[in-house]
C-alpha positions, 0 to 999 in steps of 0.5 A: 349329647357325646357318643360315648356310652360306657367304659366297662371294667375290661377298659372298653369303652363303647360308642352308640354305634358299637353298641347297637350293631343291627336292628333284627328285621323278622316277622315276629320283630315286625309285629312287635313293633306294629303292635307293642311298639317294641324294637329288637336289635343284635347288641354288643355282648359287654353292653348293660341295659342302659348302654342300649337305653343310652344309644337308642335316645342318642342314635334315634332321638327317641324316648326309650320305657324300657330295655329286655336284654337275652344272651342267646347261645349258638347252635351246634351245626354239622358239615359233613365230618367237621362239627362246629357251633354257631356264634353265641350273640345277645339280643335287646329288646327295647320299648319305646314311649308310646308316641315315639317310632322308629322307621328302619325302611 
């Protein structure tokens, strides 16, 4: 199974470790996990859906149900007079086969 995971019109061509840039450790993420067995992680913002199916199987060695990806917009953000936004980014949210699990700690 080779790391490569897709080359993309641009001609970027991304690993399983450039896809997945980290997993999302929050309480609502945590819960999602426990309950829905369900896994958010910060993406690449070119990675498609089966970029993130790919490198989940090939990084974790687990089955992956399905992928919800969400484009999320920085925020504007003040510091005293200098105005500026934080950086947009994409998240993934990625559910497994019920009797496969993943252990971040």
């Amino acid at each position: 199974m080779g790391g490569k995971v897709s080359e993309k019109k641009t001609g970027v061509q991304l690993e399983s470790h450039m896809v997945i840039r980290r997993p999302l450790v929050t309480e609502k993420g945590v819960h999602a996990s426990e309950r829905l067995n369900a896994y958010t992680f910060e993406i690449h913002p070119l990675a498609t859906k089966a970029d993130v199916k790919k490198a989940v199987e090939h990084l974790w060695d687990v089955r992956v149900a399905e992928v919800r990806t969400q484009n999320r917009l920085g925020k504007p953000r003040r510091a005293r007079v200098a105005l500026g936004r934080t950086k947009s980014w994409k998240k993934a949210i990625v559910k497994l086969h019920d009797e496969d699990r993943i252990s971040f700690f």
